[in-house]
C-alpha positions as CSV (number, residue, x, y, z in Angstrom):
1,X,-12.3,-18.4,-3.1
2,X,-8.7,-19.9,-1.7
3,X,-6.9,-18.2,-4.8
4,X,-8.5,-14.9,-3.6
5,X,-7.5,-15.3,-0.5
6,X,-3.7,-16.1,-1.1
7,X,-4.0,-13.2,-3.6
8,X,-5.2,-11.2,-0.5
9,X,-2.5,-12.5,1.6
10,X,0.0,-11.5,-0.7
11,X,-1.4,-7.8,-0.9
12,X,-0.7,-7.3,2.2
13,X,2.4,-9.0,3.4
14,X,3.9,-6.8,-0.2
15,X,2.5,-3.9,1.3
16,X,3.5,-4.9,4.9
17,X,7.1,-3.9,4.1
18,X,7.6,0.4,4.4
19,X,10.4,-0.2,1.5
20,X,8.2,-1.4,-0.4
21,X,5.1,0.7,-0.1
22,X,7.9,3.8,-1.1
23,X,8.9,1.8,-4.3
24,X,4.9,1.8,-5.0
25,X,4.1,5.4,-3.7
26,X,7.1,6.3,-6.3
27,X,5.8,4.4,-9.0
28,X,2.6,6.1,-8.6
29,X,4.1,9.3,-8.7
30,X,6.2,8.6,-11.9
31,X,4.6,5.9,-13.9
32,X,6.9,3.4,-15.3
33,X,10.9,3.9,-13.5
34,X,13.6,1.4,-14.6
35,X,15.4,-0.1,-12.1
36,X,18.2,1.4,-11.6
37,X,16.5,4.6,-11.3
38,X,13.8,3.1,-9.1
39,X,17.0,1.6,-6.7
40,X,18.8,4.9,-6.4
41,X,17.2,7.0,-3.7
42,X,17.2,3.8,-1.6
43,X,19.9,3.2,1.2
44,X,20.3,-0.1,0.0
45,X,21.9,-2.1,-2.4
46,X,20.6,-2.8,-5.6
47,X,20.0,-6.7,-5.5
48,X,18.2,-6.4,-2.0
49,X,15.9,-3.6,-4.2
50,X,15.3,-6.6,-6.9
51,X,14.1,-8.8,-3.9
52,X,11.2,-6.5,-3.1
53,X,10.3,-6.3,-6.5
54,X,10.2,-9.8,-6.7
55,X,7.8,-9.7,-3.8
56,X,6.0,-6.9,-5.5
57,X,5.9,-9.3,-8.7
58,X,4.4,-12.5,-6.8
59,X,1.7,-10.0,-5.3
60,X,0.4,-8.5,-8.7
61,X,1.3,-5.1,-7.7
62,X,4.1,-4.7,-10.1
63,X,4.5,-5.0,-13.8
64,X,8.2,-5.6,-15.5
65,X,9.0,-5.1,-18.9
66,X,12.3,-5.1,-20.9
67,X,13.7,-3.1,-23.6
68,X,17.2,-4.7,-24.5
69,X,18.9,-4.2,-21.1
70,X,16.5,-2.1,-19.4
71,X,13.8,-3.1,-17.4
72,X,10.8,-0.7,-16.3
73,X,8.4,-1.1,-13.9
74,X,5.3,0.3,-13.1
75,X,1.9,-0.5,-11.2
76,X,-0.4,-2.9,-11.9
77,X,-4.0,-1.8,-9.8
78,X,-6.0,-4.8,-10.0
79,X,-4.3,-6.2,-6.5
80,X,-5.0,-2.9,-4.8
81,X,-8.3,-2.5,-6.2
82,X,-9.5,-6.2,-4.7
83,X,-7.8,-5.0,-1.7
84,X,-9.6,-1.7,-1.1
85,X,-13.1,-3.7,-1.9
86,X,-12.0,-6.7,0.9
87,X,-11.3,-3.2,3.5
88,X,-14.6,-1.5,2.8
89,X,-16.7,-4.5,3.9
90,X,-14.8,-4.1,7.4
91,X,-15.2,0.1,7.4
92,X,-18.8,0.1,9.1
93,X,-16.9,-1.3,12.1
94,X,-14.5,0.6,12.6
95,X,-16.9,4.0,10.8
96,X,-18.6,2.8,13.6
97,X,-16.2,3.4,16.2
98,X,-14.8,6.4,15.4
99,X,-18.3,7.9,15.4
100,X,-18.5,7.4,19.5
101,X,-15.3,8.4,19.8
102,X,-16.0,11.8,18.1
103,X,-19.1,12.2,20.4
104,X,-16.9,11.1,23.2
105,X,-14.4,14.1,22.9
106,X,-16.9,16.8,22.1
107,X,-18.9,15.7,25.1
108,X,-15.9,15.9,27.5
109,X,-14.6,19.2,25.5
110,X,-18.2,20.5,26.5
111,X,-17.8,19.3,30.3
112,X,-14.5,21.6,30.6
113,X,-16.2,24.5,29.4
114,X,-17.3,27.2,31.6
115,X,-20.9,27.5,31.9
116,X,-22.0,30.7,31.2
């Protein structure tokens, strides 16, 4: 249960970072990137890219490999997956409270109107 847990924790403080949830919304997109390509569209430099994907490593969410010089990286679901399944027990709560809240605004909506 406590390796769960820290592999929960790391989830989320990976996906925490809006730098980081790009290099993963890209690597969605594309599939396996190398580096270099996965670095460019970023305003930053390269080694503070290879810092995230170190976090991105440590968290499962990433997969490296390396062909002579080249490294490529691309997603590795089973972090996201556990994830998703730890959120769902929660959704009935907030499911929940977004069901009074819709009732909510159509009751006031149908307060404003003009009765006929």
């Amino acid at each position: 249960m406590a390796n769960y847990l820290e592999s929960l924790d790391q989830t989320f403080a990976a996906l925490g970072d809006p730098t980081r949830r790009a290099i993963l919304a890209r690597l969605e997109r594309e599939g396996g990137v190398t580096v270099s390509q996965l670095a460019q569209p970023f305003p930053i430099k390269l080694p503070t890219v290879m810092k995230h994907l170190d976090v991105l490593d440590a968290a499962g969410l990433i997969v490296r490999s390396k062909t002579g010089r080249t490294v490529t990286v691309r997603l590795s679901p089973e972090p996201m997956q556990a994830a998703m399944d730890w959120l769902r027990r929660y959704e009935h709560f907030w499911t929940h409270s977004l069901d009074r809240l819709t009732a909510y605004a159509e009751n006031q909506e149908a307060q404003r109107r003009p009765k006929p």
